[in-house]
N, CA, C and O atoms as a MOPAC input file, in Angstrom:
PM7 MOZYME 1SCF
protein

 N     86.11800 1    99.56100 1    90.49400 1
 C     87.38800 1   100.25700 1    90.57300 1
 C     87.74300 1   100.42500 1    92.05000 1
 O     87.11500 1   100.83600 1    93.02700 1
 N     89.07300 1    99.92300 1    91.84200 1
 C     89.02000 1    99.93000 1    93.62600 1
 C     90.44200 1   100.96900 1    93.90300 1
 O     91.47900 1   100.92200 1    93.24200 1
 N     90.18700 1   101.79100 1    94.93500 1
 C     90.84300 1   103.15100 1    95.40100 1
 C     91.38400 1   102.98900 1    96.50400 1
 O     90.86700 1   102.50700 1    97.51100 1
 N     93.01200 1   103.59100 1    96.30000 1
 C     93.86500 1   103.77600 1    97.82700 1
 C     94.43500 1   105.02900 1    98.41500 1
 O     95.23900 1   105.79500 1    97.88500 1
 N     93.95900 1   105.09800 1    99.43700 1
 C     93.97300 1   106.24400 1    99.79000 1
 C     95.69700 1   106.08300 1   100.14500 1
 O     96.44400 1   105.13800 1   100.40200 1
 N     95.87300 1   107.86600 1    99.97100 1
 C     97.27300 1   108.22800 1   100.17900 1
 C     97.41800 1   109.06900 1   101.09200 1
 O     98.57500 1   109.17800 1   101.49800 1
 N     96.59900 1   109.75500 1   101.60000 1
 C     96.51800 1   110.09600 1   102.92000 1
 C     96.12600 1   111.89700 1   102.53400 1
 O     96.37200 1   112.63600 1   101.58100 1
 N     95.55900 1   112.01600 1   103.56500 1
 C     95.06100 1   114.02300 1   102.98500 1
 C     93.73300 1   113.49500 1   102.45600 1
 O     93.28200 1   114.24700 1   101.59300 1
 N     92.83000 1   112.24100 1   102.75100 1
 C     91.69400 1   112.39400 1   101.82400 1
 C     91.98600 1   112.23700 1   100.11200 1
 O     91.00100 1   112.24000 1    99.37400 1
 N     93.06700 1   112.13000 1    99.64600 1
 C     93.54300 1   111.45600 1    98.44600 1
 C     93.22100 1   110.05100 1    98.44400 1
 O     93.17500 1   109.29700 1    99.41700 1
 N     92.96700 1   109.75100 1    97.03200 1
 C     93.00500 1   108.37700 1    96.74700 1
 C     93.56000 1   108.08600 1    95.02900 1
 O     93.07700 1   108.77000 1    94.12700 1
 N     94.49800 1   107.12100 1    94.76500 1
 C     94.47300 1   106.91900 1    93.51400 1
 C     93.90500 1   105.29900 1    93.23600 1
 O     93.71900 1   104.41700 1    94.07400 1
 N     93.75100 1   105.26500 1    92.09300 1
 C     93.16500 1   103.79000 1    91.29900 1
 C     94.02600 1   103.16500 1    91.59200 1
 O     95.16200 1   103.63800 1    91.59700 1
 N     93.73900 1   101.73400 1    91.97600 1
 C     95.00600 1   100.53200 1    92.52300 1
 C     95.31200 1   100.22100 1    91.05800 1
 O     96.49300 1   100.21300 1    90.71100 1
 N     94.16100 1    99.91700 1    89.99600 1
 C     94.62100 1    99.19800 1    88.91800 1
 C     95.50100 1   100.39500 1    88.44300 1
 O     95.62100 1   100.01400 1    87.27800 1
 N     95.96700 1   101.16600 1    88.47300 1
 C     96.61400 1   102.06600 1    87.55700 1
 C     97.90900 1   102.14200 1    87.95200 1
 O     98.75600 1   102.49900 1    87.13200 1
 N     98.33600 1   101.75500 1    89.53300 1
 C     99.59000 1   101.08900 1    90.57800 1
 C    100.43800 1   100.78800 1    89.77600 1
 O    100.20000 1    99.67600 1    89.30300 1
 N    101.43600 1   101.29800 1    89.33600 1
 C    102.69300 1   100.08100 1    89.49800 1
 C    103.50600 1    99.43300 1    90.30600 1
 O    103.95800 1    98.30200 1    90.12700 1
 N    103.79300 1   100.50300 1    91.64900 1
 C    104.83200 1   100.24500 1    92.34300 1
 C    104.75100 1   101.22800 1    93.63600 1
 O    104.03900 1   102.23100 1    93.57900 1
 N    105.18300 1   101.04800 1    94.31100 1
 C    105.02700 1   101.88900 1    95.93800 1
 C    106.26600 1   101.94800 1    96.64100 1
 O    106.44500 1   101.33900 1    97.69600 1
 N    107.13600 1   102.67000 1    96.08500 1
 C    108.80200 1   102.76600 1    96.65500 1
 C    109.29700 1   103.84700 1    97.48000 1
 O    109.17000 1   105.04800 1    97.24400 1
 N    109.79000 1   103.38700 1    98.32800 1
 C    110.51100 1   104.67200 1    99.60100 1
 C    111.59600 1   105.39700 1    98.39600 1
 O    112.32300 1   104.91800 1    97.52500 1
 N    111.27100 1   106.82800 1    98.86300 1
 C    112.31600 1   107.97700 1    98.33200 1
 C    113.24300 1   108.03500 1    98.60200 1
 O    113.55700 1   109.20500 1    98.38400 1
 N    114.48800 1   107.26000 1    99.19500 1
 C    115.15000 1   107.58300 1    99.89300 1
 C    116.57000 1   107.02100 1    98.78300 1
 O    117.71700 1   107.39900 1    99.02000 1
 N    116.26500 1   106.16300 1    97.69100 1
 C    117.17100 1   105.58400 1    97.10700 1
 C    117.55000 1   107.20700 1    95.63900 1
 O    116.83800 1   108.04500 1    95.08500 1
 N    118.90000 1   106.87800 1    95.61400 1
 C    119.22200 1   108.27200 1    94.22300 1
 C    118.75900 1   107.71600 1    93.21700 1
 O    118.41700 1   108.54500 1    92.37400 1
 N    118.56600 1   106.50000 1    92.87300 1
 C    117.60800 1   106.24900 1    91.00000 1
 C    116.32000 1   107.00000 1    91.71900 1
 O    116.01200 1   107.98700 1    91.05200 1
 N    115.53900 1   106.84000 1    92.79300 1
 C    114.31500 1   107.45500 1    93.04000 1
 C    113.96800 1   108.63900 1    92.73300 1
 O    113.07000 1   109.10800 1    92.03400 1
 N    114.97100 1   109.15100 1    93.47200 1
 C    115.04800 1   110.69200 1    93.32800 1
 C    115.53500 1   111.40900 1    92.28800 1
 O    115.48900 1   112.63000 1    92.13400 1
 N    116.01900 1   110.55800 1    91.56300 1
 C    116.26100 1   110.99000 1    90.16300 1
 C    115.08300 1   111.29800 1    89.52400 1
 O    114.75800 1   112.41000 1    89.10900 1
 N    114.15500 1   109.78900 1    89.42700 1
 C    112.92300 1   109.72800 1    88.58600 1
 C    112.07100 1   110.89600 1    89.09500 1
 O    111.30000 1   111.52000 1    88.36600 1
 N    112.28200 1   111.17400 1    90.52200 1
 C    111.00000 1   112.12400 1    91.15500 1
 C    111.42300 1   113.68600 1    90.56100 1
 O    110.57600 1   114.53400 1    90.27900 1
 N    112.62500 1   113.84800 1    90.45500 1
 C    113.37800 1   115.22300 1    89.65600 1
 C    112.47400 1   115.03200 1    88.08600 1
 O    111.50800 1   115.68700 1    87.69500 1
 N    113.00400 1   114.19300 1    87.58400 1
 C    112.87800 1   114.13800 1    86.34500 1
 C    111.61100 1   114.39100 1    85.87200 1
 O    111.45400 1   115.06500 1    84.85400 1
 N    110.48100 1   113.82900 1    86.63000 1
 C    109.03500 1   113.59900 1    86.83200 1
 C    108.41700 1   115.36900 1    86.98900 1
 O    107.71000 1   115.97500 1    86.18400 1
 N    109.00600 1   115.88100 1    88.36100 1
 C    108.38400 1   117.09300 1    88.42600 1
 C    109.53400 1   118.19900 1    86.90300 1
 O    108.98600 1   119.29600 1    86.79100 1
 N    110.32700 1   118.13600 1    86.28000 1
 C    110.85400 1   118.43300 1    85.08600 1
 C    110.06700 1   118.80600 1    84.23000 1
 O    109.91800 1   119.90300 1    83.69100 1
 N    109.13000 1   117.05100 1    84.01700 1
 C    108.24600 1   116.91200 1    82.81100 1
 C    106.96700 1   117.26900 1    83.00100 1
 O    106.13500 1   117.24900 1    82.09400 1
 N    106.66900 1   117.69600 1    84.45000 1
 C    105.52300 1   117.92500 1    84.59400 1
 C    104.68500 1   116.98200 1    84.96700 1
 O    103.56500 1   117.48400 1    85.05900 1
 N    104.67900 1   116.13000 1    85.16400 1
 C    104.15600 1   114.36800 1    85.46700 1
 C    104.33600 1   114.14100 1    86.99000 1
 O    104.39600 1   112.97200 1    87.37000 1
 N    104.45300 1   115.42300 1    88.15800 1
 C    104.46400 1   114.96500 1    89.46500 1
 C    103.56800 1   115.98200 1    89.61800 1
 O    103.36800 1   117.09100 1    89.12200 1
 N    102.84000 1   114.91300 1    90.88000 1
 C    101.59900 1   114.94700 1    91.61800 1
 C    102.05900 1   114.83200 1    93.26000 1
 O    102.33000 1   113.77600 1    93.83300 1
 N    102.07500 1   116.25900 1    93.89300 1
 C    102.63900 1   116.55700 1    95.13300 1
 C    101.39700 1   116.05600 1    95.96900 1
 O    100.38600 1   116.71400 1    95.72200 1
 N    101.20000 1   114.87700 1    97.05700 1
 C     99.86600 1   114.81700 1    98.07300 1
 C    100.64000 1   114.72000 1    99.34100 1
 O    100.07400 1   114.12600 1   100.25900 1
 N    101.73600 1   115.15800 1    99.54200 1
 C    102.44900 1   115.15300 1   100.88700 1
 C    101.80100 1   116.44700 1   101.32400 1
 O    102.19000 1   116.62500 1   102.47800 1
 N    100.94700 1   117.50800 1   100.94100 1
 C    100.68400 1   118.65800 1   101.82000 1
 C    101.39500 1   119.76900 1   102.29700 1
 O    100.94200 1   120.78200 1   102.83000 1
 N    102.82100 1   119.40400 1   101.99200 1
 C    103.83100 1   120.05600 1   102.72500 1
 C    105.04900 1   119.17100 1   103.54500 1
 O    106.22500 1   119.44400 1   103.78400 1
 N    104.20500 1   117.98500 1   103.85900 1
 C    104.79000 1   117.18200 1   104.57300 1
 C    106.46600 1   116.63500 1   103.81900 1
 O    106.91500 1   116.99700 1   102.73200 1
 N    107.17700 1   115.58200 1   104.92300 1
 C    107.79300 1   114.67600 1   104.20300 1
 C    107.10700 1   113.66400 1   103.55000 1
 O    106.11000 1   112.95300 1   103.68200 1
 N    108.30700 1   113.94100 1   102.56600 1
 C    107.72500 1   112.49300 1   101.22800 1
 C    108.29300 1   111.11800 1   102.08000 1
 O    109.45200 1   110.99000 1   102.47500 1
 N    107.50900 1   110.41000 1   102.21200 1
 C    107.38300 1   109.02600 1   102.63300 1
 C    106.95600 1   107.69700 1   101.91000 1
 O    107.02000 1   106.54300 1   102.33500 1
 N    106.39200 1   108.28600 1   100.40600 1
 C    106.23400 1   107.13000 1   100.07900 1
 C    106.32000 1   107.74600 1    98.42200 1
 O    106.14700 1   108.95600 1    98.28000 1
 N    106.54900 1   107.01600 1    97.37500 1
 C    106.69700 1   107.28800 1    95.81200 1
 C    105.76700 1   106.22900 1    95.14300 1
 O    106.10600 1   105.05600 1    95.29700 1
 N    104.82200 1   106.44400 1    94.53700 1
 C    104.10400 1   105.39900 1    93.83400 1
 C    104.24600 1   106.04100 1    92.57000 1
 O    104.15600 1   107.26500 1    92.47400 1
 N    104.45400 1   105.32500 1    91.62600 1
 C    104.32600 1   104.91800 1    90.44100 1
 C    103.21700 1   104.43100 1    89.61000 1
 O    102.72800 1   103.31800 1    89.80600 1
 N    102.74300 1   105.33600 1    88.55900 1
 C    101.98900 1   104.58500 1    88.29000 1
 C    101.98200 1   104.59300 1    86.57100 1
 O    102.56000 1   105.43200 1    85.88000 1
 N    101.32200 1   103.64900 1    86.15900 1
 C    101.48700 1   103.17200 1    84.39100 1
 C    100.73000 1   104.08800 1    83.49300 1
 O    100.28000 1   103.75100 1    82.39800 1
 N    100.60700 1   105.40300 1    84.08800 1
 C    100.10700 1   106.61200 1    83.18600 1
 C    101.60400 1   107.50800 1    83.24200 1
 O    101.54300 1   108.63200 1    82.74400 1
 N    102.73000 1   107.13800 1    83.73000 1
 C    104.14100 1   107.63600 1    83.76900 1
 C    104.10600 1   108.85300 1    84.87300 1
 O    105.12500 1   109.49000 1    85.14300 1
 N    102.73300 1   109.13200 1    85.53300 1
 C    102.69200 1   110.13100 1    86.49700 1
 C    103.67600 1   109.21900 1    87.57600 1
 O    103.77100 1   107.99200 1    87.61900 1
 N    104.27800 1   110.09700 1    88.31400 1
 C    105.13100 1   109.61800 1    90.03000 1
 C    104.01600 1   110.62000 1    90.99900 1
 O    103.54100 1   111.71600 1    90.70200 1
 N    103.85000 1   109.94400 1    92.01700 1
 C    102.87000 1   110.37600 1    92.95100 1
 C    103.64700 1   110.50700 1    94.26600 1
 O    104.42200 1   109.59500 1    94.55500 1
 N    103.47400 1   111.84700 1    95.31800 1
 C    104.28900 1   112.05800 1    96.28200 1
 C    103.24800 1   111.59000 1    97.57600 1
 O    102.18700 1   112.21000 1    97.65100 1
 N    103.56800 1   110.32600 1    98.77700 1
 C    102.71200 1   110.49200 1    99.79400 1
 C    103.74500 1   110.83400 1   101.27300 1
 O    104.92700 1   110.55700 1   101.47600 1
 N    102.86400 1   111.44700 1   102.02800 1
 C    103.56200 1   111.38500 1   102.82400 1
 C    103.30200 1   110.31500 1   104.50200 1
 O    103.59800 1   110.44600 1   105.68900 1
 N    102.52900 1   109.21000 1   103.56600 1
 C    102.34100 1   108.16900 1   104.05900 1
 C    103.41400 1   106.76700 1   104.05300 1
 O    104.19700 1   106.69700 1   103.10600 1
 N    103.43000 1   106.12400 1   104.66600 1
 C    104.19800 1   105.24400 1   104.81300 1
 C    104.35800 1   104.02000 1   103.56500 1
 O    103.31000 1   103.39300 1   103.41500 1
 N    105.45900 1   103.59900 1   102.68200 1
 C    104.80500 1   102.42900 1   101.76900 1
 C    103.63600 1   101.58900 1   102.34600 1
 O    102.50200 1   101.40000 1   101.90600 1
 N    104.23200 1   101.16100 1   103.41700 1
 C    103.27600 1    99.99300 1   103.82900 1
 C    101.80500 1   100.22100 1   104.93600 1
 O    101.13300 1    99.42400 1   105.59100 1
 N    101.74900 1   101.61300 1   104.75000 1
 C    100.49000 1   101.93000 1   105.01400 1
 C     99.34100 1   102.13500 1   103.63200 1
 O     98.15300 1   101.94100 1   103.37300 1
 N    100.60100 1   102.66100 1   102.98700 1
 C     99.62300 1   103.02600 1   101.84500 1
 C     99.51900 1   101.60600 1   101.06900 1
 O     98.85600 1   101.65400 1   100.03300 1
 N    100.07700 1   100.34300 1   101.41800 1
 C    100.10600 1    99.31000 1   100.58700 1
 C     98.73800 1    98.72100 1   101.38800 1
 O     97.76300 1    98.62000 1   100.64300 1
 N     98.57800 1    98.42700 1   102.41100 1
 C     97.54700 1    98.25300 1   103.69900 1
 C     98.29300 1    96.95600 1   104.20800 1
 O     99.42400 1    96.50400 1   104.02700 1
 N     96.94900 1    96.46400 1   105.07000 1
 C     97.63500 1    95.01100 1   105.46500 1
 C     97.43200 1    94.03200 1   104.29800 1
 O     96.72000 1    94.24000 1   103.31500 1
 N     98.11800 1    93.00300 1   104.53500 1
 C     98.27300 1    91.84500 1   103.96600 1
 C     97.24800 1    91.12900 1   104.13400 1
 O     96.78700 1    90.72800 1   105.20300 1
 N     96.61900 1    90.83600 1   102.39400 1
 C     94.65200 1    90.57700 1   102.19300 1
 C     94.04200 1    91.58700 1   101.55800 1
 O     92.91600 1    91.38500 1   101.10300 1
 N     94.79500 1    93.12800 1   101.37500 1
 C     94.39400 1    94.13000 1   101.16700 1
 C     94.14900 1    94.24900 1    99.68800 1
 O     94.21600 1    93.25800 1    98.96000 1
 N     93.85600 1    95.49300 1    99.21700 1
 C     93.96100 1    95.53000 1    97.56500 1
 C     95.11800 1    95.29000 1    97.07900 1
 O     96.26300 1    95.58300 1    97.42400 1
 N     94.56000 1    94.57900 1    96.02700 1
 C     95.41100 1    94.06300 1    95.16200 1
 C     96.09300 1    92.74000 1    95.62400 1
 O     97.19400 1    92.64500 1    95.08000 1
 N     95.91400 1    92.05900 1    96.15400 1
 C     96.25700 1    90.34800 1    96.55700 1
 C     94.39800 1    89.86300 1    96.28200 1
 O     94.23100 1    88.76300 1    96.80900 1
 N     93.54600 1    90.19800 1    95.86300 1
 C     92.54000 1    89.48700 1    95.64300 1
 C     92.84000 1    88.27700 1    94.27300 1
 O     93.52400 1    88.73100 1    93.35600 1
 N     92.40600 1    86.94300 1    94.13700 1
 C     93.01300 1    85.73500 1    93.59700 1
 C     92.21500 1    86.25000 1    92.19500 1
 O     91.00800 1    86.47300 1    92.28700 1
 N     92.95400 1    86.45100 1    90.79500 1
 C     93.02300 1    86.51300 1    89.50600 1
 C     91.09100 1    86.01100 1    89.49300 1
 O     90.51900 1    85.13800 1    90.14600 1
 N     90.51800 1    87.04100 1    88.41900 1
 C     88.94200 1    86.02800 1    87.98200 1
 C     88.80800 1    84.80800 1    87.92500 1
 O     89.72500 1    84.19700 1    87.37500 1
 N     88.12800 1    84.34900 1    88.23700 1
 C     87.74100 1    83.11100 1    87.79700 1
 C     88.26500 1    82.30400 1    88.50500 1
 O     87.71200 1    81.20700 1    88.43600 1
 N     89.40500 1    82.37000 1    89.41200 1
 C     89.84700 1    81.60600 1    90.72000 1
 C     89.15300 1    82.31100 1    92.11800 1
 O     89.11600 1    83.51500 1    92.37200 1
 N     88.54400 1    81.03800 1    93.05400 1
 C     88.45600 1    81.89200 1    93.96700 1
 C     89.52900 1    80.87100 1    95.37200 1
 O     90.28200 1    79.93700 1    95.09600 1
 N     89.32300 1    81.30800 1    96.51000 1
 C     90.01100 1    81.19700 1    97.66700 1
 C     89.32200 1    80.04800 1    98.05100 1
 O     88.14300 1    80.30000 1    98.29600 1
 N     89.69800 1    78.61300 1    98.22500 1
 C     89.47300 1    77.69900 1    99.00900 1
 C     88.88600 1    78.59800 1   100.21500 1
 O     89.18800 1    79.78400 1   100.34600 1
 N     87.95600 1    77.85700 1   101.14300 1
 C     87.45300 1    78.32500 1   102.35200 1
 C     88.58400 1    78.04900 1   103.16400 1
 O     89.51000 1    77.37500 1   102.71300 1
 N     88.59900 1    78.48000 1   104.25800 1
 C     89.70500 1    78.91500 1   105.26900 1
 C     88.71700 1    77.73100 1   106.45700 1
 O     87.56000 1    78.07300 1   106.70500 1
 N     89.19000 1    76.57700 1   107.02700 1
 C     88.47300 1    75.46400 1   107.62200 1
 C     89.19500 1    75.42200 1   109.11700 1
 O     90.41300 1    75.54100 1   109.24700 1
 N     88.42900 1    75.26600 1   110.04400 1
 C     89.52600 1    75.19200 1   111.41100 1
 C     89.97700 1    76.54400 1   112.26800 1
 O     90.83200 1    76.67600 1   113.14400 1
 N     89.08600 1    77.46800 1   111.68100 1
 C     89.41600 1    79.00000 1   112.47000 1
 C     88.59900 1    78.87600 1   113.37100 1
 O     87.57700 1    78.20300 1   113.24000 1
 N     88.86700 1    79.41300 1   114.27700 1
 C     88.38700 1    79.70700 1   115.94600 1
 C     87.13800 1    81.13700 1   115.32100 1
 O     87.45100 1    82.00200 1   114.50300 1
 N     85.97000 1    81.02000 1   115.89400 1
 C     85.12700 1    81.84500 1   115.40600 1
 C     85.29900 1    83.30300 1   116.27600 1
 O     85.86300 1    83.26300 1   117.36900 1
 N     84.99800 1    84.05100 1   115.96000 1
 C     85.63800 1    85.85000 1   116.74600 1
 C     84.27400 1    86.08000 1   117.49200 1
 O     83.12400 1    86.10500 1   117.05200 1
 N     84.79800 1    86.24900 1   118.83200 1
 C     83.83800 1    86.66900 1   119.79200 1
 C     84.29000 1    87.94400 1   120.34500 1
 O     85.46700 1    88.13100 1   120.65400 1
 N     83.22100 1    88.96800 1   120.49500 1
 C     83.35400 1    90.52700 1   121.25600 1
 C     83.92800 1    90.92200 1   120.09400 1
 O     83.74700 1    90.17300 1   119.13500 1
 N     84.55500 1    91.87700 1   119.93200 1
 C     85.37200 1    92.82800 1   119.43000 1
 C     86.61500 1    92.42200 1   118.87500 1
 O     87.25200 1    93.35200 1   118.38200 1
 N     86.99800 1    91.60900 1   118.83100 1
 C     87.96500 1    91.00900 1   118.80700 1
 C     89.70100 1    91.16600 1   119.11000 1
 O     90.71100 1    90.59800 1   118.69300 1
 N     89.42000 1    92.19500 1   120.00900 1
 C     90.68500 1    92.99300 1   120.61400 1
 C     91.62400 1    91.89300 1   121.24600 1
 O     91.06400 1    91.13000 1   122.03300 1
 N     92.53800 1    91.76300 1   121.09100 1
 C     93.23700 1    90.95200 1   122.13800 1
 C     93.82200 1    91.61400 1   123.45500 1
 O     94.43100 1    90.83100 1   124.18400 1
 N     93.73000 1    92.99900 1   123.89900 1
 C     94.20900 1    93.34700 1   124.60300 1
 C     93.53900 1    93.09500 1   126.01100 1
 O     92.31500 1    92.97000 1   126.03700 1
 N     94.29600 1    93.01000 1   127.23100 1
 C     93.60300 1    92.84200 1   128.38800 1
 C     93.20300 1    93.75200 1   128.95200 1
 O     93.16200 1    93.34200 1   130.11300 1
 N     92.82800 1    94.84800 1   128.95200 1
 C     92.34800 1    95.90700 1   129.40400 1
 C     91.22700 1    96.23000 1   128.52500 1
 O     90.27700 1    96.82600 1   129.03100 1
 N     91.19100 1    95.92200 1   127.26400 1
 C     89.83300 1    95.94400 1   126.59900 1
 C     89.07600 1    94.49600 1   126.92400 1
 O     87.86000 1    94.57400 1   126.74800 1
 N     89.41300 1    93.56700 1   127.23500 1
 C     88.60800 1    92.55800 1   127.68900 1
 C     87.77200 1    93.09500 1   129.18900 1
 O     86.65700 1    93.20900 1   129.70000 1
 N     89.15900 1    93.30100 1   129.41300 1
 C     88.47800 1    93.89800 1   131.39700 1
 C     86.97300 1    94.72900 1   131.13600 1
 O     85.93800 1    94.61800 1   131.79400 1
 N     87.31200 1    95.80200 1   129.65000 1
 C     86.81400 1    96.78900 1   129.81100 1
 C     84.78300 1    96.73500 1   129.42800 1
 O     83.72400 1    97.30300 1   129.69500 1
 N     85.46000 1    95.45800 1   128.54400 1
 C     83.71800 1    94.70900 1   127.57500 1
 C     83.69800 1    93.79300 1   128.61700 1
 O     82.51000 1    93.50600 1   128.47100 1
 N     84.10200 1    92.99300 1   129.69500 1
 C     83.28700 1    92.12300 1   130.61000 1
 C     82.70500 1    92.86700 1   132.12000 1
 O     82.07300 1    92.45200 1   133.09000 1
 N     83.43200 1    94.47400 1   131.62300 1
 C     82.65700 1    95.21000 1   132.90900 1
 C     81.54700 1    96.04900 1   132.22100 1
 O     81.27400 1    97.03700 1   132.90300 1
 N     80.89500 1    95.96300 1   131.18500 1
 C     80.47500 1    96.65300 1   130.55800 1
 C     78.83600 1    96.38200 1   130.49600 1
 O     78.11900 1    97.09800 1   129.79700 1

């Protein structure tokens, strides 16, 4: 079972995900009314602004006050792993990662004075 954090030390089940939508649209905020109505909202903003609305297929709406696309992660992250039983061709021709792999020049400066 694999878990995403929503920030505050929260985490919900990815498989249980439907959707990860900014609040900012009125069908949203409708559903998020309607949701805390029925009793089916789950406040993890803290207090904060709501920044992010996930959805999920137990009809709960979930409040973060994390970013969609933080709480989605980077790209490779949960939920892009390739269906069972398929896996990922090897990746052929990558440059192998040396040090830390920072690209910045001041962290190079900082690991070749080190």
């Amino acid at each position: 079972m694999k878990l995403i954090n929503i920030g505050f030390g929260n985490m919900i089940s990815a498989g249980r995900l439907i959707a990860i939508v900014s609040p900012e649209s009125a069908p949203i905020k409708r559903m998020v009314q309607e949701a805390r109505d029925r009793g089916v909202l789950i406040d993890a903003t803290y207090g904060r602004r709501t920044r992010a609305v996930l959805i999920m297929d137990s009809d709960h709406i979930v409040l973060s006050a994390l970013q969609p696309e933080t709480v989605a992660g980077p790209p490779g992250g949960p939920g892009t792993e390739p269906p069972q039983g398929e896996q990922e061709e090897p990746r052929t021709g990558r440059r192998k990662e040396t040090g830390s792999g920072f690209s910045c020049p001041a962290r190079r400066a900082w690991e070749r004075a080190r």
